[in-house]
C-alpha positions as CSV (number, residue, x, y, z in Angstrom):
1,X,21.5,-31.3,14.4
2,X,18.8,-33.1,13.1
3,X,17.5,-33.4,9.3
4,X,13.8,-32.0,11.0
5,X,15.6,-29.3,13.0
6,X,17.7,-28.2,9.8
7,X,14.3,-27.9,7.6
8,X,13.1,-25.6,10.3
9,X,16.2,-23.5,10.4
10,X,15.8,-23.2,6.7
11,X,12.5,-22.4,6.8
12,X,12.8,-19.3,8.7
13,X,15.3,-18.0,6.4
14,X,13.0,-18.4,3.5
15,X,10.1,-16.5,5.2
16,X,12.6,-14.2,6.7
17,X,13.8,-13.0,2.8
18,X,10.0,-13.0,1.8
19,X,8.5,-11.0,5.0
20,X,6.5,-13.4,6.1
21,X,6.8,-13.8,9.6
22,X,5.3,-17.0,11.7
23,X,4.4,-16.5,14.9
24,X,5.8,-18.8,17.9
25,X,2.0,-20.4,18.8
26,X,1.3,-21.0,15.1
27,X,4.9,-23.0,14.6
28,X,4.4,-25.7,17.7
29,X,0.8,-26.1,16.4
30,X,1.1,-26.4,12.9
31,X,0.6,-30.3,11.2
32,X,2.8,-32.2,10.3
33,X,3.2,-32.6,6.2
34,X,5.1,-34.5,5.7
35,X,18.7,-63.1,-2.2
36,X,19.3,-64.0,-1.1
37,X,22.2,-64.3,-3.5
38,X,23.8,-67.6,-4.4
39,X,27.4,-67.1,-4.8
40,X,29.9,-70.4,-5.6
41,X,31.9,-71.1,-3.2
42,X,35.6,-70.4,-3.7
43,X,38.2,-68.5,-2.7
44,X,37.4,-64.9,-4.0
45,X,34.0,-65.1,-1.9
46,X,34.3,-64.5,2.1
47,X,31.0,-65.1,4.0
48,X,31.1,-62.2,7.0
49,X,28.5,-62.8,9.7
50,X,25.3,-60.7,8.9
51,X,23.8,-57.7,11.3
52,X,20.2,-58.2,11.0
53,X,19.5,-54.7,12.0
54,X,20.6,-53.2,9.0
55,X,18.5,-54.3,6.0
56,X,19.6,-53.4,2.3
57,X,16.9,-52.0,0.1
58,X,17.4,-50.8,-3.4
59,X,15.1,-47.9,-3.1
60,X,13.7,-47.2,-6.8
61,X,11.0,-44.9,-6.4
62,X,11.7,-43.7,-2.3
63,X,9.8,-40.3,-1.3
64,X,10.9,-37.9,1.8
65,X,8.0,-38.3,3.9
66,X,10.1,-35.8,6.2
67,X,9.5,-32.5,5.2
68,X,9.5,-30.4,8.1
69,X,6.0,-28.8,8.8
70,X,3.5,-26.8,6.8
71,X,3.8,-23.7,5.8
72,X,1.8,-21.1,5.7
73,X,-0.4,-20.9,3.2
74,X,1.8,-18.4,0.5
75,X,4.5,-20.6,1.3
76,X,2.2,-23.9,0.8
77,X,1.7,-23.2,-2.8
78,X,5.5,-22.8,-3.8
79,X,6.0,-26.2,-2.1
80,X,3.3,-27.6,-4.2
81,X,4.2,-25.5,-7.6
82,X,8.1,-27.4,-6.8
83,X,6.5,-31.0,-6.4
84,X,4.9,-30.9,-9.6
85,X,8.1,-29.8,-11.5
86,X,10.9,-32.3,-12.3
87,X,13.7,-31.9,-9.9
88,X,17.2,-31.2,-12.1
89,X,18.7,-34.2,-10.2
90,X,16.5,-37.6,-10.8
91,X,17.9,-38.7,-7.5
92,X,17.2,-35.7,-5.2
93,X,14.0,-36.9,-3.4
94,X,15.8,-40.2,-2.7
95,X,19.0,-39.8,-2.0
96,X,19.1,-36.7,0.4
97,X,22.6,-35.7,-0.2
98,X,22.0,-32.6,-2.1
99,X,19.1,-30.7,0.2
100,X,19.2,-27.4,-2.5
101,X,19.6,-28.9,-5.6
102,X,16.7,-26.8,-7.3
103,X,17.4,-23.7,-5.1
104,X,19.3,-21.2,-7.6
105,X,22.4,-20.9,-6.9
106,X,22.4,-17.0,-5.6
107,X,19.0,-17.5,-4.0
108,X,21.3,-20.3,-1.6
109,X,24.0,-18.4,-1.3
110,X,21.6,-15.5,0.3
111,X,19.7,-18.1,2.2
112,X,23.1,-19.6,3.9
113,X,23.8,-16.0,4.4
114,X,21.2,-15.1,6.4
115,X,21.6,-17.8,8.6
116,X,25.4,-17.1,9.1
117,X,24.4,-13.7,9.9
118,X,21.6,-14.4,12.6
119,X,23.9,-16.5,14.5
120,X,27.1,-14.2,14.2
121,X,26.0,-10.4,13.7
122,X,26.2,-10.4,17.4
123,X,30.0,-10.3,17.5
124,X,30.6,-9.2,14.0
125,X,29.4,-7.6,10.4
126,X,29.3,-10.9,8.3
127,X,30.9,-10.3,4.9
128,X,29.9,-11.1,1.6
129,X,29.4,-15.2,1.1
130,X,32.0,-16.4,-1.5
131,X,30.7,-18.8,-3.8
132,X,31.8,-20.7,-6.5
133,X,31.9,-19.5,-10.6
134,X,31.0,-23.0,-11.4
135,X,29.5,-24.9,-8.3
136,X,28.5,-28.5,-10.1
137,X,30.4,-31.9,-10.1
138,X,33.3,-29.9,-7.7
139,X,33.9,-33.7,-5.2
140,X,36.7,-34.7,-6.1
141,X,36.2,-37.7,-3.5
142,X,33.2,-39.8,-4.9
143,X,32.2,-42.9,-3.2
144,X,29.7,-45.5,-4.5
145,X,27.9,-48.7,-2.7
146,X,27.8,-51.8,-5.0
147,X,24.9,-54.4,-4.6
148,X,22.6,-56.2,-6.9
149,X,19.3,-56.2,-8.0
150,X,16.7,-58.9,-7.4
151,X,18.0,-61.0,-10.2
152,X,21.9,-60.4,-9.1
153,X,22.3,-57.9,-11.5
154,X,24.8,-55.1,-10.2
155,X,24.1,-51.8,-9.1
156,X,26.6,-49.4,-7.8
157,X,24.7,-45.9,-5.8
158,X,24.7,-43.7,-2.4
159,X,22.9,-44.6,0.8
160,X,19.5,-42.6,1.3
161,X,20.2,-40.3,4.1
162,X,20.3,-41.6,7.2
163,X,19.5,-45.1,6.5
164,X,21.3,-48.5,4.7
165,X,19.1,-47.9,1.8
166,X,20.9,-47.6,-1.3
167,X,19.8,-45.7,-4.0
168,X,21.3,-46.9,-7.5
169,X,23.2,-43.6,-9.3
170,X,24.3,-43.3,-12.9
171,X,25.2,-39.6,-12.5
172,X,25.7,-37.0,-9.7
173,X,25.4,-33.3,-10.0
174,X,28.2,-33.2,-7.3
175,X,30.7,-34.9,-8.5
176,X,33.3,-35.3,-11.0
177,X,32.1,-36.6,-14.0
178,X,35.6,-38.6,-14.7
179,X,34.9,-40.7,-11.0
180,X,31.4,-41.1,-12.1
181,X,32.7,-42.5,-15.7
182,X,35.4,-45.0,-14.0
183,X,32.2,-46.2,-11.1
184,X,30.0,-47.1,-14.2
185,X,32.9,-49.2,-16.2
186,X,33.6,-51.1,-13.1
187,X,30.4,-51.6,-12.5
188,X,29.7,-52.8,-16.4
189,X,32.9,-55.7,-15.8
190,X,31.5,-57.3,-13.0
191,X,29.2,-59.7,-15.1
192,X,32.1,-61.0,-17.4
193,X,34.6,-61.3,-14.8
194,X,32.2,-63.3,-12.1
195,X,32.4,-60.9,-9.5
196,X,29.5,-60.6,-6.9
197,X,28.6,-57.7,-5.2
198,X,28.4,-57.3,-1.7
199,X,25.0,-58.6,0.1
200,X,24.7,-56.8,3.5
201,X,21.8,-59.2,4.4
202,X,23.3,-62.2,4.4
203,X,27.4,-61.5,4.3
204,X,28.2,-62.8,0.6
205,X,29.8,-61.2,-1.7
206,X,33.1,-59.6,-2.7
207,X,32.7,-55.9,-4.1
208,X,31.4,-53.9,-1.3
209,X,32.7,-50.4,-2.3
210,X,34.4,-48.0,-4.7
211,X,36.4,-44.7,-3.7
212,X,37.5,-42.5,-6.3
213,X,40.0,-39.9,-5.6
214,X,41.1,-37.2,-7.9
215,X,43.7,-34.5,-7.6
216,X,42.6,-31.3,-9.3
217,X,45.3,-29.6,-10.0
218,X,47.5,-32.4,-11.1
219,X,44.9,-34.7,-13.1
220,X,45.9,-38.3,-10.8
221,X,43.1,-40.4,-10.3
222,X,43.2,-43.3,-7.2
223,X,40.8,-46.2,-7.2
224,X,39.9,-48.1,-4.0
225,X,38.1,-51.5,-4.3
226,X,37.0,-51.9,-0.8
227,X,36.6,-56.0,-1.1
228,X,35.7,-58.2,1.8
229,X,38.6,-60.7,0.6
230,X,42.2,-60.0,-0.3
231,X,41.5,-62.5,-3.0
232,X,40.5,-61.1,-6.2
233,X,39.8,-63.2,-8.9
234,X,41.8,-62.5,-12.5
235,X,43.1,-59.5,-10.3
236,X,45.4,-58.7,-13.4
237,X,43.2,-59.0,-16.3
238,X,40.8,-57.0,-14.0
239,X,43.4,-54.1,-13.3
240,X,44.4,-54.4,-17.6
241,X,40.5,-54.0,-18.4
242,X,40.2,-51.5,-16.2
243,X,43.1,-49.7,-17.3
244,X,42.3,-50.0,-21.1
245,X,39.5,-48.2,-20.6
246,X,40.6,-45.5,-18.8
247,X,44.1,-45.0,-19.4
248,X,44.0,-41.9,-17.3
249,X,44.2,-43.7,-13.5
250,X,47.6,-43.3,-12.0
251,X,46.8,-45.6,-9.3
252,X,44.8,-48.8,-8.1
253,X,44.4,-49.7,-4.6
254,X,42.5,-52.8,-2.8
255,X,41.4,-52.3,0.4
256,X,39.8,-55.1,2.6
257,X,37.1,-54.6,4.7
258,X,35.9,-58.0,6.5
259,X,34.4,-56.8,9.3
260,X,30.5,-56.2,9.6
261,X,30.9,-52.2,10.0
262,X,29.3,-49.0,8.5
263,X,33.0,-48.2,7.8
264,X,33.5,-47.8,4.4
265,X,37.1,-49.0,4.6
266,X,39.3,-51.3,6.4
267,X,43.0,-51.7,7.8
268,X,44.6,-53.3,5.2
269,X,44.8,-52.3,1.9
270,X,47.4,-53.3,-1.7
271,X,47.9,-51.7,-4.3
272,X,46.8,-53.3,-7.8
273,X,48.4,-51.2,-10.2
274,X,51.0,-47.8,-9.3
275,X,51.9,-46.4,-6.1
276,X,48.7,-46.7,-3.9
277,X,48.7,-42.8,-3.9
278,X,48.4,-39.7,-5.2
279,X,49.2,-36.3,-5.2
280,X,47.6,-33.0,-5.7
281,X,48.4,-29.5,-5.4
282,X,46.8,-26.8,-2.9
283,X,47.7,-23.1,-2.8
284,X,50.9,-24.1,-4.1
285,X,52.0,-26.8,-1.8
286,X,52.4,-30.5,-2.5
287,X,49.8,-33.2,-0.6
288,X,50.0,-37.0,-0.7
289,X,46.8,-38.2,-0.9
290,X,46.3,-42.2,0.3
291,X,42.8,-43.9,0.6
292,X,42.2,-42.8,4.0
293,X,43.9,-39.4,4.1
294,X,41.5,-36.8,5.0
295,X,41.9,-34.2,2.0
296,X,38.9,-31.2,1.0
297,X,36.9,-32.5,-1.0
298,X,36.2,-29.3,-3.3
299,X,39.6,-28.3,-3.9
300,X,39.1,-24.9,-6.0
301,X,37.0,-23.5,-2.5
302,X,39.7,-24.9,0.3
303,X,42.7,-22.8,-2.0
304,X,39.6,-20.4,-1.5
305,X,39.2,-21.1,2.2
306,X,43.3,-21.6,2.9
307,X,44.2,-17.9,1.2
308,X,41.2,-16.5,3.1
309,X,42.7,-18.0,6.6
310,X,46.0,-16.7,6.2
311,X,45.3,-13.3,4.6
312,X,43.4,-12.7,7.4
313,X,46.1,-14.0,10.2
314,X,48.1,-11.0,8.4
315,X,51.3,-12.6,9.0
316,X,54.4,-10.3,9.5
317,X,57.0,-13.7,9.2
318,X,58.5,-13.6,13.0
319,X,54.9,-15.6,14.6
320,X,54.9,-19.0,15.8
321,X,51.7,-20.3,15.1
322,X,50.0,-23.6,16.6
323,X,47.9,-25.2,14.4
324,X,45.2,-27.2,16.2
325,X,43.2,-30.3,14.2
326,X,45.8,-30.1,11.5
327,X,44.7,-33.2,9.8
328,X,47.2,-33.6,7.2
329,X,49.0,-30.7,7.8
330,X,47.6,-28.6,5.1
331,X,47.4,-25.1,7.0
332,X,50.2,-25.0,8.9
333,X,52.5,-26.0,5.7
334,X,50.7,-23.1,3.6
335,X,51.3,-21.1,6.4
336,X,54.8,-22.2,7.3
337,X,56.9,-19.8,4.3
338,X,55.2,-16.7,6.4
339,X,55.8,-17.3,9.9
340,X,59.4,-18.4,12.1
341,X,57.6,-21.6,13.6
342,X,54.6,-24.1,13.0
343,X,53.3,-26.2,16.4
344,X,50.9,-28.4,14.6
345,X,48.9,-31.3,16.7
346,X,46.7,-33.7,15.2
347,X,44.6,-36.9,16.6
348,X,44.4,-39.2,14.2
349,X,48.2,-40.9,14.3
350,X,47.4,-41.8,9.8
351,X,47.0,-38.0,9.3
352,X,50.1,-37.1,11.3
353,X,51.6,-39.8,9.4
354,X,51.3,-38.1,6.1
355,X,51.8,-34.5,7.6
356,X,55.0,-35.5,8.3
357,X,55.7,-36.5,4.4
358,X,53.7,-33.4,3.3
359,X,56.2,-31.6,5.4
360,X,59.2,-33.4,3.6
361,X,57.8,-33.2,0.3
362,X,57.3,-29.7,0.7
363,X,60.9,-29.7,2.1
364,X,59.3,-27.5,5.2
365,X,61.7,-27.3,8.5
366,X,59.8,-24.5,11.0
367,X,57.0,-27.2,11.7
368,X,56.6,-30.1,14.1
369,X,53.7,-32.1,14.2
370,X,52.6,-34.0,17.7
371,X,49.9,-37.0,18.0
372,X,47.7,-35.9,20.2
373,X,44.1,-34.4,21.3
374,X,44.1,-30.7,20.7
375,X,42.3,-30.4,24.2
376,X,44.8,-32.4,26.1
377,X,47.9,-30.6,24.3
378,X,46.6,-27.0,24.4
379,X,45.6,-27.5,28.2
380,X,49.5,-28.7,28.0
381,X,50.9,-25.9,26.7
382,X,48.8,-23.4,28.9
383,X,50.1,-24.9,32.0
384,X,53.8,-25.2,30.9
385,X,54.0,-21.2,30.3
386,X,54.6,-21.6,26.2
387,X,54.2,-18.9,24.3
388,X,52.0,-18.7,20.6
389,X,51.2,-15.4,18.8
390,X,48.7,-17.2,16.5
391,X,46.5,-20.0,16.7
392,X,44.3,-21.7,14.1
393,X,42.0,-23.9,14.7
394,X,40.1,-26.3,12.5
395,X,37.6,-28.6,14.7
396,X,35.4,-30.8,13.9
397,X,31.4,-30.0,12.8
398,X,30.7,-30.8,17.2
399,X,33.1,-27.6,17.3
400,X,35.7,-27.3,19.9
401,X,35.3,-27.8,23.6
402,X,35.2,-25.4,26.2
403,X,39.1,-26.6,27.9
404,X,40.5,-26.5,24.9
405,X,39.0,-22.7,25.1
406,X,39.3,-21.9,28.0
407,X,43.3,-23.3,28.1
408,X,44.0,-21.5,24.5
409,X,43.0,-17.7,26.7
410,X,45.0,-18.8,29.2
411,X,47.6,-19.3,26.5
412,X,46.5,-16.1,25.4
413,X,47.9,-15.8,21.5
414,X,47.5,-12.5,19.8
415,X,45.5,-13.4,17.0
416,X,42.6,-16.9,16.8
417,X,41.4,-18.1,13.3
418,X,38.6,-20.3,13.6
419,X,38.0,-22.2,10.6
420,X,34.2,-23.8,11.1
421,X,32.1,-26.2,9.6
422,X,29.2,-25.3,11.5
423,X,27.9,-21.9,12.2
424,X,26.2,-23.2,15.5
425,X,29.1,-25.1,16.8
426,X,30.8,-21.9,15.7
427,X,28.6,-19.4,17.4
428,X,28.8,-21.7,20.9
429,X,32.7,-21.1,21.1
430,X,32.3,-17.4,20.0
431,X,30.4,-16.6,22.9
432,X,33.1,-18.5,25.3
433,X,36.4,-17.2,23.7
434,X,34.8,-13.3,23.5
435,X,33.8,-13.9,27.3
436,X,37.8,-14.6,27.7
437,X,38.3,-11.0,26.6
438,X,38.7,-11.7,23.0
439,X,37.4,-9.7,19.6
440,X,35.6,-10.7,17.1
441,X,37.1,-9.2,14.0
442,X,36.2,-10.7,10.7
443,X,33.8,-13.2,9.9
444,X,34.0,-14.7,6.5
445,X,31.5,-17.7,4.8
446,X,32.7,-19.5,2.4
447,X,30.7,-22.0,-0.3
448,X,33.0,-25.1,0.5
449,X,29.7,-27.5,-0.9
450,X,27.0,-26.1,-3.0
451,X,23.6,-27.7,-3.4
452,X,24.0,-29.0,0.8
453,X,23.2,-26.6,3.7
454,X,26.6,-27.3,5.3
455,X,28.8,-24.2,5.6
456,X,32.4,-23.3,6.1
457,X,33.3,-19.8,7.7
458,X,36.0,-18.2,8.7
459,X,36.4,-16.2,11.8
460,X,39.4,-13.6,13.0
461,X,39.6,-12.7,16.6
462,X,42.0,-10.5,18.4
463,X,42.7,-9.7,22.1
């Protein structure tokens, strides 16, 4: 769904709550309102061959010119009265990644409401949106881009929405203050160790990125330095400086990225210092978290979100349960203690990788996980006759696809929980699994990333 198509869809909800109503002829006619840097040539520096089509700004004093179109007139003057006062977050007009930043915090929760509601009252009474007690600096993944100024000076920020343009960031509402604190030392010992920043226009450079990772609920920290070169000059001094300063970081990871991608990281990757890992804890279960593994990044709302999924499963302890999209594994190994067997299947051959150690960590023998597409292997286990009294499913944002439905009724479990990141995707498959003789129950939303208009919700259906 588009940015434009979003603003609209938000837009309704606000006149909806206020009583205004628009009317269809009035909507469609309404206006629109709306270096090359010279780096010495050693080792440590890798030229990669530049993509002319995407350009690298440092965007200083960037404006949304998209900003859906004009409201009525009532609704005009808000607008207005919100431009003219100073938006909590210096970056929010640039940057784009937190849409509601000014919003108060109930007044989104009711918005994101309503809009769960139009799209799912149809099958079900909505309940109550859970929100967060303290819904700022809850990522506990934080990434940053580094570049340089005009004069090579470095600057470490996001990418504008949508774009290449990166936006230079001291502090984010968003995230946790500790990664944002580690970004702006690294960034402050680039100048007295000699290390360039990446140049996206012309492929020179070292430092293109920083990841930090953070485990909650057991205080490690992981540091990626996505580098375009596995050589790093005074890698250990570096690591010591680093380390001096922030005494807290468990771990130290290079990863190298060569390639001319919008993929923050590459294949390889070494550690500089620890493991190359981490570990946090989740609704008392033990996760290994590597550079790449995909991990919530709020992790007080997915304990949230996990405990909502499997209260509402109401698990007796003699189910088998197939657990579709497991990424990592983290459903099916909370759910594991409560049922007699785990069928978990999983794409992406890394995650399944590391669902396997979360299983052996966690010392969990009821679960098996398969590398494969959850369309391919439901469809599989529809036409072999296997039986499932529970499945939960975790798609992606695109939702799930209409064989993978279609198979899982043939499959016909007693119980579905849909755990979605979209409420359209969500409301799409609804409509295809109820036609398949199934009940909507239970609908739950959940506040996985306040400040953003993304929301997570979770659905029970029954046959």
């Amino acid at each position: 769904m588009s940015y434009r198509e979003n603003v609209r869809k938000f837009e309704k909800i606000n006149n909806m709550m206020s009583g205004s109503k628009k009317n269809e002829k009035s909507e469609k006619n309404s206006a629109e309102s709306k270096k090359k840097n010279t780096i010495p040539k050693s080792a440590a520096v890798k030229k990669v061959k530049p993509a002319p089509q995407k350009k690298t700004k440092i965007v200083d004093n960037a404006i949304d010119d998209n900003r859906g179109k004009k409201r009525e007139e009532d609704t005009a003057k808000n607008v207005e009265k919100a431009k003219r006062t100073p938006s909590r977050c210096p970056y929010s007009k640039k940057c784009g990644g937190c849409q509601m930043i000014d919003v108060p915090y109930d007044k989104q929760l009711r918005q994101k409401h309503a809009h769960v509601k139009e799209l799912l009252e149809p099958y079900t009474r909505v309940a109550a949106f859970i929100g967060m007690e303290e819904p700022e600096h809850y990522r506990c993944k934080v990434h940053a881009v580094f570049t340089h100024d005009k004069k090579g000076n470095p600057l470490s920020g996001i990418y504008k929405e949508g774009t290449h343009d990166v936006v230079p960031v001291d502090k984010c509402l968003l995230e946790d203050e500790k990664a944002d604190a580690i970004i702006a030392t690294i960034r402050g010992m680039l100048k007295s160790f000699k290390i360039k920043t990446y140049d996206e226009d012309n492929g020179f450079g070292l430092l293109r990125h920083v990841l930090i990772r953070i485990g909650k609920n057991t205080g490690e920290i992981m540091v990626v330095l996505v580098t375009v070169s596995p050589v790093f000059p005074s890698k250990n001094n570096f690591v010591k400086a680093l380390l001096k300063e922030h005494p807290e970081i468990t771990t130290i990871v290079m990863n190298i990225n060569d390639k001319q991608t919008s993929m923050i990281l590459g294949d390889k990757e070494k550690p500089m210092y620890g493991p190359g890992f981490i570990y946090d804890i989740c609704c008392g279960m033990k996760f290994k978290i590597s550079p790449k593994s995909f991990y919530q990044v709020n992790p007080v709302q997915t304990e949230v979100l996990y405990k909502t999924a499997i209260e509402m499963a109401d698990l007796k302890g003699d189910e088998t349960a197939l657990d579709c999209y497991c990424g990592v594994g983290t459903i099916g190994i909370i759910a594991s203690p409560h049922v007699k067997e785990v069928i978990s299947v999983e794409l992406n051959k890394d995650a399944v990788k590391d669902a396997n150690l979360n299983a052996k960590i966690n010392e969990i023998k009821n679960i098996t996980f398969y590398e494969n597409d959850a369309t391919r292997f439901m469809q599989q286990m529809a036409d072999s006759g296997d039986k499932v009294d529970l499945v939960f499913m975790d798609p992606p944002r695109s939702g799930s696809t209409p064989e993978f439905i279609s198979s899982m009724i043939a499959l016909a479990p007693k119980k579905v929980v849909y755990i979605s990141c979209s409420p359209d995707s969500l409301a799409r498959d609804l409509e295809l699994i109820t036609k398949g003789g199934y009940k909507v129950n239970k609908a739950i939303p959940v506040d996985m990333f306040p400040f953003t208009r993304s929301i997570e919700t979770v659905v029970l259906l029954t046959k």
